[in-house]
N, CA, C, O and CB atoms as a CASP TS submission, in Angstrom:
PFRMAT TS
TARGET T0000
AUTHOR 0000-0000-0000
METHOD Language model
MODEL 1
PARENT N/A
ATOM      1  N   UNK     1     -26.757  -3.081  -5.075  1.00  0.00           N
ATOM      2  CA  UNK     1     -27.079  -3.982  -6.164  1.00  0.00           C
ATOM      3  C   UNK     1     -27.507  -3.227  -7.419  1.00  0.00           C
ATOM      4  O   UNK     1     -27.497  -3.745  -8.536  1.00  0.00           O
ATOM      5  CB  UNK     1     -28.169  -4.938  -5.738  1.00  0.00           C
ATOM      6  N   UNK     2     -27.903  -1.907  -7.157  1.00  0.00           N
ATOM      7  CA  UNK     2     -28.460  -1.459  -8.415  1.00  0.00           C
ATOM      8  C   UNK     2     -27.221  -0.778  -9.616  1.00  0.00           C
ATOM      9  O   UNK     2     -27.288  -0.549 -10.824  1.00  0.00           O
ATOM     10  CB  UNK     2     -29.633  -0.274  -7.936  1.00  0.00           C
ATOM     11  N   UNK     3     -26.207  -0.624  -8.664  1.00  0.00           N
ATOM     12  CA  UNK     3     -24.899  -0.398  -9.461  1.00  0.00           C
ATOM     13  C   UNK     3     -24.292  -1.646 -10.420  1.00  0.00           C
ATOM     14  O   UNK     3     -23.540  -1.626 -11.394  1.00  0.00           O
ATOM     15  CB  UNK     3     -23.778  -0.045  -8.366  1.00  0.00           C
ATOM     16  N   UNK     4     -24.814  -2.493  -9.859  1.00  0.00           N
ATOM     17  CA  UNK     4     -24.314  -4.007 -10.345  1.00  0.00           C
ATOM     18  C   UNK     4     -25.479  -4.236 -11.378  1.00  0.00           C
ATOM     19  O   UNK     4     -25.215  -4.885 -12.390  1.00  0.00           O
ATOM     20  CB  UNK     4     -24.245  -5.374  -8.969  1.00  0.00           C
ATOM     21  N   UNK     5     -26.794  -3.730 -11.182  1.00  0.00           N
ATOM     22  CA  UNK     5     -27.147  -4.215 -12.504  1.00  0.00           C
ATOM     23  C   UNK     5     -27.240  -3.157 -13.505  1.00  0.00           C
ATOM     24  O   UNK     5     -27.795  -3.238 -14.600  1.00  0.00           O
ATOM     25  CB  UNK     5     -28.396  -4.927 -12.469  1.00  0.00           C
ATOM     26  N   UNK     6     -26.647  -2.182 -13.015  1.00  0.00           N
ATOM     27  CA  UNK     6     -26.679  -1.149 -14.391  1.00  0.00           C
ATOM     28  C   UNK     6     -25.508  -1.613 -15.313  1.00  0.00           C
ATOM     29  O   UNK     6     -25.566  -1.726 -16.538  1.00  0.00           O
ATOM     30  CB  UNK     6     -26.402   0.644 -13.977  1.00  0.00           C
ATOM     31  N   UNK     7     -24.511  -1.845 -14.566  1.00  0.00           N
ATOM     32  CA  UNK     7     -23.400  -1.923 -14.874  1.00  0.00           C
ATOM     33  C   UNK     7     -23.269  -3.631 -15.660  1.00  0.00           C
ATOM     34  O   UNK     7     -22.299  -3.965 -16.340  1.00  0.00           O
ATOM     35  CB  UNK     7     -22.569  -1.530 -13.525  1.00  0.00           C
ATOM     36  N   UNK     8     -24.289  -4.396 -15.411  1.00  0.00           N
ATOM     37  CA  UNK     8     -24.817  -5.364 -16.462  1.00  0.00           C
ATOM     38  C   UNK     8     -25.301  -5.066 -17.382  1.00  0.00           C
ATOM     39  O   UNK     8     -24.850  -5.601 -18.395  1.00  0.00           O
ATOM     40  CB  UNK     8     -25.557  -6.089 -16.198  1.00  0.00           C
ATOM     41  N   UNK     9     -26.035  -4.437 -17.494  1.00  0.00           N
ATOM     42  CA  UNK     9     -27.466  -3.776 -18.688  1.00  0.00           C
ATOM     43  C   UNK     9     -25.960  -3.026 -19.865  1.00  0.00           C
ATOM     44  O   UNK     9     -25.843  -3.096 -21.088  1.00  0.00           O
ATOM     45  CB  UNK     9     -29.161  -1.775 -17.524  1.00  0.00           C
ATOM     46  N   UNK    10     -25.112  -2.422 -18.900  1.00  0.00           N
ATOM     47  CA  UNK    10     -23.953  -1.023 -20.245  1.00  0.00           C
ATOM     48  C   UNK    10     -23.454  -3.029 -20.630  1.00  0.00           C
ATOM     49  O   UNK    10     -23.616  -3.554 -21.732  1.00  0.00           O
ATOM     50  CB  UNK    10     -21.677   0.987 -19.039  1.00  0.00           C
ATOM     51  N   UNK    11     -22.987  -3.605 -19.633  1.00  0.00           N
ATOM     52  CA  UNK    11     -21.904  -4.731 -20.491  1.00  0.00           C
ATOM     53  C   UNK    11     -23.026  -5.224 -21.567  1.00  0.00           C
ATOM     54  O   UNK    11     -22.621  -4.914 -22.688  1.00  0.00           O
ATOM     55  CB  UNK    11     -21.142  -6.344 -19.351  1.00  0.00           C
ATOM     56  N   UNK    12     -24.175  -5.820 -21.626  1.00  0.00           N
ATOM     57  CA  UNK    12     -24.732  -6.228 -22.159  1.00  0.00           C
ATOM     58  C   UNK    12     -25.161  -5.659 -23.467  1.00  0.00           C
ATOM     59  O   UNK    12     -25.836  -6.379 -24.204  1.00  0.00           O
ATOM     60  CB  UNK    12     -25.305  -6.476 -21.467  1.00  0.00           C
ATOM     61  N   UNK    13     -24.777  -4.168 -23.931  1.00  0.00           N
ATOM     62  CA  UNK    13     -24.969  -3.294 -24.565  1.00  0.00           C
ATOM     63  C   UNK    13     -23.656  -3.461 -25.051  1.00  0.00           C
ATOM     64  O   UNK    13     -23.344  -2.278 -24.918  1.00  0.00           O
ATOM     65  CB  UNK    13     -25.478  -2.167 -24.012  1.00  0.00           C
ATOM     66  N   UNK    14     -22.623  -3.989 -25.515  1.00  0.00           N
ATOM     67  CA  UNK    14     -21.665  -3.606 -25.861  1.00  0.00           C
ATOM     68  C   UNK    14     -21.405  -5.041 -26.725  1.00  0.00           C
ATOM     69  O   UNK    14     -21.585  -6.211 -26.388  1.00  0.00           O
ATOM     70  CB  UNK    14     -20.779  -3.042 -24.730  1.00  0.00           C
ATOM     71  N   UNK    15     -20.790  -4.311 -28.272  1.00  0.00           N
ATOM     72  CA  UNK    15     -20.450  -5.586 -28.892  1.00  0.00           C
ATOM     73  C   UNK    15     -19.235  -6.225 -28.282  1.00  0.00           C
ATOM     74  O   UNK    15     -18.313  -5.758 -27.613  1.00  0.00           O
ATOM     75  CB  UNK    15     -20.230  -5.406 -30.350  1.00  0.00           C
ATOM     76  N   UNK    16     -19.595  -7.807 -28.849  1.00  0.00           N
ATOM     77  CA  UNK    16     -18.585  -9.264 -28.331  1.00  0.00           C
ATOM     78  C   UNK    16     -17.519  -8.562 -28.132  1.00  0.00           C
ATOM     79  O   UNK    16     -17.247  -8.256 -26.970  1.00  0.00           O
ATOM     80  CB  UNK    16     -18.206 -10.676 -29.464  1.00  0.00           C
ATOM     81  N   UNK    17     -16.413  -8.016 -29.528  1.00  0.00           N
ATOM     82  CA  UNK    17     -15.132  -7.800 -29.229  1.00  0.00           C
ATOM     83  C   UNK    17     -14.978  -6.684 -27.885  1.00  0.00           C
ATOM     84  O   UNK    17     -14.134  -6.831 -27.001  1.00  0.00           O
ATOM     85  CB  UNK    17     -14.463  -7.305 -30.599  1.00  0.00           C
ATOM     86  N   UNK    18     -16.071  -5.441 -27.941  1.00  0.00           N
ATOM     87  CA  UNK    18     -15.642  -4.902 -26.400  1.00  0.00           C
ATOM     88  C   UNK    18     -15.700  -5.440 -25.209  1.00  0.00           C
ATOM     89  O   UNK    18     -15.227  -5.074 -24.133  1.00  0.00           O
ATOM     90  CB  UNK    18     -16.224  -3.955 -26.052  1.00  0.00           C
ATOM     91  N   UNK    19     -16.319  -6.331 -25.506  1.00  0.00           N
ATOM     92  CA  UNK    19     -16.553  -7.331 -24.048  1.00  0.00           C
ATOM     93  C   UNK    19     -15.201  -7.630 -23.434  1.00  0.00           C
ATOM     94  O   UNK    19     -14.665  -7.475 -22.337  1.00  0.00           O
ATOM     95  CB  UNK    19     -17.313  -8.969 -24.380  1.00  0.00           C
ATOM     96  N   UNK    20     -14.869  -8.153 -24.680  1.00  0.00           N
ATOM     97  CA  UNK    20     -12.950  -8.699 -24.397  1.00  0.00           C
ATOM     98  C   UNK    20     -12.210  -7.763 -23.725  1.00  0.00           C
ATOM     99  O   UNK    20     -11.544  -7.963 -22.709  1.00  0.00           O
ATOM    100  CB  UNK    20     -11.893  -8.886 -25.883  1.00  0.00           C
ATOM    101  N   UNK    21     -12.386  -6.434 -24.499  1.00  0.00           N
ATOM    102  CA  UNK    21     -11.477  -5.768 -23.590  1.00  0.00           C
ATOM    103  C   UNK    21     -12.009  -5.333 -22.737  1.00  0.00           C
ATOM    104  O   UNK    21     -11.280  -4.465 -22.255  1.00  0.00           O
ATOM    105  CB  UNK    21     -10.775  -4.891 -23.971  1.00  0.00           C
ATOM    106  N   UNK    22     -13.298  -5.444 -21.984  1.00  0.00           N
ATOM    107  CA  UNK    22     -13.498  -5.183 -20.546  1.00  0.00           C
ATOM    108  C   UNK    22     -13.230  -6.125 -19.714  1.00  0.00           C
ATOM    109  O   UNK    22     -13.169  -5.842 -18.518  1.00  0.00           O
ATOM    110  CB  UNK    22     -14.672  -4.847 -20.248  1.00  0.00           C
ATOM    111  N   UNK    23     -13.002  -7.509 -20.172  1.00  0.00           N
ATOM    112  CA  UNK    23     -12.652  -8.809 -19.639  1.00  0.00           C
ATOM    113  C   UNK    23     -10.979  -7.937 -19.396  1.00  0.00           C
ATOM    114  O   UNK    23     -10.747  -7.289 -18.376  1.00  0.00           O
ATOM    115  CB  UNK    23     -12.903 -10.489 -20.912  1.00  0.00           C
ATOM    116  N   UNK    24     -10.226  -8.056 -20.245  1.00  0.00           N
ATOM    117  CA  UNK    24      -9.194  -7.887 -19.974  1.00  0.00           C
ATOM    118  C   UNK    24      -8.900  -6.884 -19.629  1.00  0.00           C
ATOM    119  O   UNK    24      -7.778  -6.664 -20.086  1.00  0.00           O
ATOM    120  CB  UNK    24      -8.643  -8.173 -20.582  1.00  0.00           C
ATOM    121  N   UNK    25      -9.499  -5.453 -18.623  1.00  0.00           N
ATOM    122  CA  UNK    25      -9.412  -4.747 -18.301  1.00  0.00           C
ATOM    123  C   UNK    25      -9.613  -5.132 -16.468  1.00  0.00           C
ATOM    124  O   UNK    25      -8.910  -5.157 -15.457  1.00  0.00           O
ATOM    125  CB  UNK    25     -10.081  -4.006 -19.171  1.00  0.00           C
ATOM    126  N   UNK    26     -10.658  -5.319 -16.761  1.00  0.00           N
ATOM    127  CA  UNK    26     -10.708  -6.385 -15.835  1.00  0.00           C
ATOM    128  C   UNK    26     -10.130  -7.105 -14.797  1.00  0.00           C
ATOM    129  O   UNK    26     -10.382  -7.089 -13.592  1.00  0.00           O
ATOM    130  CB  UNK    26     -10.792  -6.942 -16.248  1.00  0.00           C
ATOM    131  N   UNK    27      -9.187  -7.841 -15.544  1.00  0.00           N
ATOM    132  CA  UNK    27      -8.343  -8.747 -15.388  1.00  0.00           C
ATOM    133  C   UNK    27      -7.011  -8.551 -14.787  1.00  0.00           C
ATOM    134  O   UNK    27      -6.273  -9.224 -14.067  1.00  0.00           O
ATOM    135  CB  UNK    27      -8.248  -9.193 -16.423  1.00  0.00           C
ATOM    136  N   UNK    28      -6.952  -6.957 -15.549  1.00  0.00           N
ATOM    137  CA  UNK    28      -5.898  -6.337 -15.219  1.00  0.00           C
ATOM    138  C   UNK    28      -5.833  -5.630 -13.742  1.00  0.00           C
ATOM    139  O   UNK    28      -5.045  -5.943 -12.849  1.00  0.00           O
ATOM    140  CB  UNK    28      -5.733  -5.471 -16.241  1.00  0.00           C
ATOM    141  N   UNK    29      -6.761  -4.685 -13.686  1.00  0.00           N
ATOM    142  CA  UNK    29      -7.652  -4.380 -12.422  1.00  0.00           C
ATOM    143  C   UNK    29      -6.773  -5.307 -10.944  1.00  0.00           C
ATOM    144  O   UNK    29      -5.851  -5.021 -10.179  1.00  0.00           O
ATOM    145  CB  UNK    29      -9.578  -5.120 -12.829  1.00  0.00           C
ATOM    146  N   UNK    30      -7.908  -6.781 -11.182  1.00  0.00           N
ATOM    147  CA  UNK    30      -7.585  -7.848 -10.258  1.00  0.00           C
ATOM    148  C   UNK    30      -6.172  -8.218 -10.325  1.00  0.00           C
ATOM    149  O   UNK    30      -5.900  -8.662  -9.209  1.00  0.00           O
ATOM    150  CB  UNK    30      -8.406  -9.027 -10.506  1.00  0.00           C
ATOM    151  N   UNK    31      -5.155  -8.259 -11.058  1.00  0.00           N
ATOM    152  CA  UNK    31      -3.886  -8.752 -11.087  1.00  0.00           C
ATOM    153  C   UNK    31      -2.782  -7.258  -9.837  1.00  0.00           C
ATOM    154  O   UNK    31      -1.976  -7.375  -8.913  1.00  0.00           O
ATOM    155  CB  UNK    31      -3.429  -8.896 -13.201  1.00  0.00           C
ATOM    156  N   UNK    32      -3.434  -6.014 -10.595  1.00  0.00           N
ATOM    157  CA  UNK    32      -3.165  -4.959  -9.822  1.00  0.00           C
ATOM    158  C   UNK    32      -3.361  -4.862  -8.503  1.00  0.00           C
ATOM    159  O   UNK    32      -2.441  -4.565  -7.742  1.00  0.00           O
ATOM    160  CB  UNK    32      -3.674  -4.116 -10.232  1.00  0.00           C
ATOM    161  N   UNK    33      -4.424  -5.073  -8.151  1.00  0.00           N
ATOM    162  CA  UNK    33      -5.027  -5.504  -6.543  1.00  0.00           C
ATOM    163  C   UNK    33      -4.188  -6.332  -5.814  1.00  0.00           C
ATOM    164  O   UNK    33      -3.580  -5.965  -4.809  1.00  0.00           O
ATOM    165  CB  UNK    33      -6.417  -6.343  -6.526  1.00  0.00           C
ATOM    166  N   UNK    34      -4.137  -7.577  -6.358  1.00  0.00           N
ATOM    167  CA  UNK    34      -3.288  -8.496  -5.776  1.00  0.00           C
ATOM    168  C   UNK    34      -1.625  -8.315  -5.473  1.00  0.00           C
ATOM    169  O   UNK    34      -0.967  -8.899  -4.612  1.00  0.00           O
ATOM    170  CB  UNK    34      -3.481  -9.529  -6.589  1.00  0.00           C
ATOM    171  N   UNK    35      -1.235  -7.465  -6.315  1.00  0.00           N
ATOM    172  CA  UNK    35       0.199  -7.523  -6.645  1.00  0.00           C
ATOM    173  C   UNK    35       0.534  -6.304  -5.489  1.00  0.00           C
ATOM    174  O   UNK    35       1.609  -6.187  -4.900  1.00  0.00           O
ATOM    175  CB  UNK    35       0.637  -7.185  -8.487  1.00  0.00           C
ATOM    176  N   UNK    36      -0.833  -5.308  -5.297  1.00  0.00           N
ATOM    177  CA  UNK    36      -0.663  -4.450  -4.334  1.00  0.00           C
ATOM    178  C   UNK    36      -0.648  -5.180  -3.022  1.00  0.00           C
ATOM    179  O   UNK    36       0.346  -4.893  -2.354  1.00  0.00           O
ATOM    180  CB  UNK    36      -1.641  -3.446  -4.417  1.00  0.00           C
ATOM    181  N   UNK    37      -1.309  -5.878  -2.566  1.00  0.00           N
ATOM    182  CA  UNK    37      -1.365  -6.541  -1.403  1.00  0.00           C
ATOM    183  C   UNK    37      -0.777  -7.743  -1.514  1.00  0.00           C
ATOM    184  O   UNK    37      -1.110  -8.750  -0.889  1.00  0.00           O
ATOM    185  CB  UNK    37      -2.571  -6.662  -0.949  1.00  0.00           C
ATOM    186  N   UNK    38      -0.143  -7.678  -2.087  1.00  0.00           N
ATOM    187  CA  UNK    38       1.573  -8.666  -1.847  1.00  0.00           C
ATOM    188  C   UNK    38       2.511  -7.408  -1.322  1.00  0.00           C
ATOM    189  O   UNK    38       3.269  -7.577  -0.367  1.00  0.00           O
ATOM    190  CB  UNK    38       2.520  -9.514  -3.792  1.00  0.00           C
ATOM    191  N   UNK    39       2.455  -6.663  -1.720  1.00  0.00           N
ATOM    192  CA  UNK    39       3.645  -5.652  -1.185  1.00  0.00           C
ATOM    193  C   UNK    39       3.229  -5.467   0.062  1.00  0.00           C
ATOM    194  O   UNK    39       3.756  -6.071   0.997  1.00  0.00           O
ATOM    195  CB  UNK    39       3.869  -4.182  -1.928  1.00  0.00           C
ATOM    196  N   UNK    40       2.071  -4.470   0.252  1.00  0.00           N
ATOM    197  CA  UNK    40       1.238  -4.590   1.632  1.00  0.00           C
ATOM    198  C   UNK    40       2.251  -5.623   2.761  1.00  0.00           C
ATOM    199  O   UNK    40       3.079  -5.363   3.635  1.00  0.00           O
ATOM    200  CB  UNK    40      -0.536  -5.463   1.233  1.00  0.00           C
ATOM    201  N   UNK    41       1.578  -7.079   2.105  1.00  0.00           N
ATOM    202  CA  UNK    41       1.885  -7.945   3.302  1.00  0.00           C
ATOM    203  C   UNK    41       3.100  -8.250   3.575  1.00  0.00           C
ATOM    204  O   UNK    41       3.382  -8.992   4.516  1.00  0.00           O
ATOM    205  CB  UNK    41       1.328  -9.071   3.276  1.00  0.00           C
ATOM    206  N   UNK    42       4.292  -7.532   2.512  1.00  0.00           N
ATOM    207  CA  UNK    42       5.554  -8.066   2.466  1.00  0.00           C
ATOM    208  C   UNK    42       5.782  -6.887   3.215  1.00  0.00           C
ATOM    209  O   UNK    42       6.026  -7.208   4.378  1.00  0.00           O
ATOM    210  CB  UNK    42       6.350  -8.450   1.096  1.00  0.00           C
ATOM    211  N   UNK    43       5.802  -5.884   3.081  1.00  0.00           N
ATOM    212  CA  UNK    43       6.287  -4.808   4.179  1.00  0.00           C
ATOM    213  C   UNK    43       5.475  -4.810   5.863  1.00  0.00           C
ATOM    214  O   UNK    43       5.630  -3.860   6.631  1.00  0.00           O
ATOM    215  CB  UNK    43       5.944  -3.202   3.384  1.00  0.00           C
ATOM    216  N   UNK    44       4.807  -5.777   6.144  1.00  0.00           N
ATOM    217  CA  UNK    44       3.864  -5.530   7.290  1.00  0.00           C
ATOM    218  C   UNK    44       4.946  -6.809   8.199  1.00  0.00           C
ATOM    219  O   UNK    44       5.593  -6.748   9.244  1.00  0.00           O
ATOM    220  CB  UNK    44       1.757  -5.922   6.903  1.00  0.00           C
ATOM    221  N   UNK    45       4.699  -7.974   7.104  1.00  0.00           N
ATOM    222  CA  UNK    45       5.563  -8.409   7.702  1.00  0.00           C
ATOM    223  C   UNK    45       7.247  -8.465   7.783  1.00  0.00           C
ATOM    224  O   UNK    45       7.878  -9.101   8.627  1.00  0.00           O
ATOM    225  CB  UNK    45       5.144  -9.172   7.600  1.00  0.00           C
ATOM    226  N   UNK    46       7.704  -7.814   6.921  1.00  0.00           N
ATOM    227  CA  UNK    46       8.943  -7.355   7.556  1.00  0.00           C
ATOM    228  C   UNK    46       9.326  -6.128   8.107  1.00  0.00           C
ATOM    229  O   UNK    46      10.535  -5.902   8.152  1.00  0.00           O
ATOM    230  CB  UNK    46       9.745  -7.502   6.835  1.00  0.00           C
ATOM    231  N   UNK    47       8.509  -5.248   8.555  1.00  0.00           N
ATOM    232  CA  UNK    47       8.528  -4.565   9.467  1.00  0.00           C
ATOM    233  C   UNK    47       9.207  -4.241  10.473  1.00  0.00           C
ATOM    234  O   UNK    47       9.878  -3.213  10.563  1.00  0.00           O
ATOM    235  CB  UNK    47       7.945  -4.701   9.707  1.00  0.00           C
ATOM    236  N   UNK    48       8.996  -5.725  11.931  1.00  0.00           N
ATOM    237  CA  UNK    48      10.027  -5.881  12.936  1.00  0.00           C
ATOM    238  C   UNK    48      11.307  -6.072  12.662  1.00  0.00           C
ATOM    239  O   UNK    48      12.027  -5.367  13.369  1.00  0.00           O
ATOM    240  CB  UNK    48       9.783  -6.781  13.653  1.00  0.00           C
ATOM    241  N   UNK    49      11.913  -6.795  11.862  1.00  0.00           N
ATOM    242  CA  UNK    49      13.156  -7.020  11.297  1.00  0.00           C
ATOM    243  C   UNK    49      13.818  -5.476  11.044  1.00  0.00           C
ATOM    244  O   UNK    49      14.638  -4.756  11.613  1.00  0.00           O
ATOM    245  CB  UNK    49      12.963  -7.948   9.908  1.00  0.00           C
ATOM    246  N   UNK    50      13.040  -5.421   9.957  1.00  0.00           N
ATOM    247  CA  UNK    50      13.598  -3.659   9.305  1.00  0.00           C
ATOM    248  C   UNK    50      13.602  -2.008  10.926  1.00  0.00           C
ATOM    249  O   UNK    50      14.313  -1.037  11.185  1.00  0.00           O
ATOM    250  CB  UNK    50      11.622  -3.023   7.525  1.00  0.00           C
ATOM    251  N   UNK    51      12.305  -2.681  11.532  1.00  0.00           N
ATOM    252  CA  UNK    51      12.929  -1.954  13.021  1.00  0.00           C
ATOM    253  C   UNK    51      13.657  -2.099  13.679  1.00  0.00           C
ATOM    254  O   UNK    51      14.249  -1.138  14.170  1.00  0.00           O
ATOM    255  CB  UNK    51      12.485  -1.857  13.872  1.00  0.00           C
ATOM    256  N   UNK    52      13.970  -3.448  14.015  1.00  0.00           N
ATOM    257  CA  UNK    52      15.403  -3.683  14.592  1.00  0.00           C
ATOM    258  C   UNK    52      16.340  -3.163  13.789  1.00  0.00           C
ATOM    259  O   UNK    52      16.918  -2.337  14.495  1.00  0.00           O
ATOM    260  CB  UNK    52      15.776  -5.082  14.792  1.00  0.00           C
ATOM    261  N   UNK    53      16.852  -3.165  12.671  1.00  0.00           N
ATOM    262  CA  UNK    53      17.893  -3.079  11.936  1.00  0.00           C
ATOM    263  C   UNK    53      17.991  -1.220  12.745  1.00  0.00           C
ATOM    264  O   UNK    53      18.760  -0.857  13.634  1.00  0.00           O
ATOM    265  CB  UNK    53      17.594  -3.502   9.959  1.00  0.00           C
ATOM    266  N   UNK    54      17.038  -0.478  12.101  1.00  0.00           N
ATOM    267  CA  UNK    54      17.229   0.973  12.076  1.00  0.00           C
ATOM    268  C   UNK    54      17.360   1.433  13.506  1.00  0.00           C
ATOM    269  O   UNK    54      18.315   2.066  13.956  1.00  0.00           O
ATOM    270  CB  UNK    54      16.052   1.710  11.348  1.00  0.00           C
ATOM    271  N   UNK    55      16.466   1.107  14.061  1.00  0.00           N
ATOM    272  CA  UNK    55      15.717   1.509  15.785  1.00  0.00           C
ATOM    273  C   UNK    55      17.330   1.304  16.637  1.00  0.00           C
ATOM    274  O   UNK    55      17.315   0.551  17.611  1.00  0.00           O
ATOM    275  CB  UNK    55      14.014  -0.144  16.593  1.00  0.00           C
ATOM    276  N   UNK    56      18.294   1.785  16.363  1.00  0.00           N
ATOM    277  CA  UNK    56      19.128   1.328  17.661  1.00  0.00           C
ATOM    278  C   UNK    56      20.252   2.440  18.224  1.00  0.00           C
ATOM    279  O   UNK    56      20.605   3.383  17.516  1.00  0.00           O
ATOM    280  CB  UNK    56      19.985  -0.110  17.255  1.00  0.00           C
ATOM    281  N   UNK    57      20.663   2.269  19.285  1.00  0.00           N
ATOM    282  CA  UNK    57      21.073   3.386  19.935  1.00  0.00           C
ATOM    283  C   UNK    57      22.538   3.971  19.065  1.00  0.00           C
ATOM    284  O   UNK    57      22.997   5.112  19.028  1.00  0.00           O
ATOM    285  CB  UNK    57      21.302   2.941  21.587  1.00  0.00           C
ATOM    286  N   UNK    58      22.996   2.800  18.461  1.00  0.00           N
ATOM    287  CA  UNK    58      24.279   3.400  17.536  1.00  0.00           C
ATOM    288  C   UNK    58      24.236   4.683  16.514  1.00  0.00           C
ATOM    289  O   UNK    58      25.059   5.583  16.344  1.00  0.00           O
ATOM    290  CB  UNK    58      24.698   2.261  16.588  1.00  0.00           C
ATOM    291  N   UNK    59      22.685   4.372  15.763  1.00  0.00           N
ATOM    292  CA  UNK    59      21.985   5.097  14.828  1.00  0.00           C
ATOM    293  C   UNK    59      21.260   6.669  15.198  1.00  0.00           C
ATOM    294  O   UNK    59      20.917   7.664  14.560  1.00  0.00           O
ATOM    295  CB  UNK    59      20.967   4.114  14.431  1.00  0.00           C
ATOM    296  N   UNK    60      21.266   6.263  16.480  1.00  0.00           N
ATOM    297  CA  UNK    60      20.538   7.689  16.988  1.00  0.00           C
ATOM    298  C   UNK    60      20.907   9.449  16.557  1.00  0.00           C
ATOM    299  O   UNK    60      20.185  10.437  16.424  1.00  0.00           O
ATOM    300  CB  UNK    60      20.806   7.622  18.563  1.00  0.00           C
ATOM    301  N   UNK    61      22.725   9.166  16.406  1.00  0.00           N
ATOM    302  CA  UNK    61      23.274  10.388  16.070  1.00  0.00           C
ATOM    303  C   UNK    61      22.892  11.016  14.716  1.00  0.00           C
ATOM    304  O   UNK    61      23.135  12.181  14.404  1.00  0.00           O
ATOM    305  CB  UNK    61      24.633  10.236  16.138  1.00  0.00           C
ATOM    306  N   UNK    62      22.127   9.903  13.781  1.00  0.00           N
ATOM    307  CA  UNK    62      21.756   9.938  12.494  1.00  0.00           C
ATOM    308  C   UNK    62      20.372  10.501  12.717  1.00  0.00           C
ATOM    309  O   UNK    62      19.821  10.795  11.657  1.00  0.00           O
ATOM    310  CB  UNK    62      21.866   8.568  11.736  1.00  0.00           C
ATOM    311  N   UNK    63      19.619  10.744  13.864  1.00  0.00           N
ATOM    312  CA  UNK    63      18.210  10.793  13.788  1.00  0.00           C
ATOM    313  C   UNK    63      18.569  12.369  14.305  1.00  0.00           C
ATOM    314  O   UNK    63      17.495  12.938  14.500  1.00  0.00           O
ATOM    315  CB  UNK    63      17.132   9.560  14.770  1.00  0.00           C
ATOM    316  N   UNK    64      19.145  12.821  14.450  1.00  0.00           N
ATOM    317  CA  UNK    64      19.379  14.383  15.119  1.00  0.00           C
ATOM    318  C   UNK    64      18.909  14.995  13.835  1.00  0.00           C
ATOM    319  O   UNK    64      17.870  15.654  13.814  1.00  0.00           O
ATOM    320  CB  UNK    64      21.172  14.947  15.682  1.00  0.00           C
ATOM    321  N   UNK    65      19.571  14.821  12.862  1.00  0.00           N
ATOM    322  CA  UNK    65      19.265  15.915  11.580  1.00  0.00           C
ATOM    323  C   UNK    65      18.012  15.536  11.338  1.00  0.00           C
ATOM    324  O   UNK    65      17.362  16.083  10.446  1.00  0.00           O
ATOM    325  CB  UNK    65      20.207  15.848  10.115  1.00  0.00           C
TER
END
């Protein structure tokens, strides 16, 4: 918690217009996060699919090199 209120006390120290762009820094941050763990969950769950496809005994001669 004490990181959280320092880190109140610097925002609170900072004129209106920088505020904005820590808002929208922010903002950006969280949009990044999310967009990462959309990929995350899109490759987790297609996973089995994409193993079946590769995983098979036809393909094997390809796994030598």
């Amino acid at each position: 918690m004490a990181a959280n209120q320092a880190l109140i006390e610097k925002l609170n120290a900072l004129p209106v217009d920088r505020l904005a762009e820590v808002e929208d820094f922010v903002d950006f941050i969280r949009l990044r996060e999310q967009d990462q763990t959309l990929v995350r969950n899109a490759a987790a769950s297609s996973a089995p699919a994409i193993a079946a496809v590769w995983d098979n005994p036809e393909d094997d001669a390809y796994n030598a090199f």
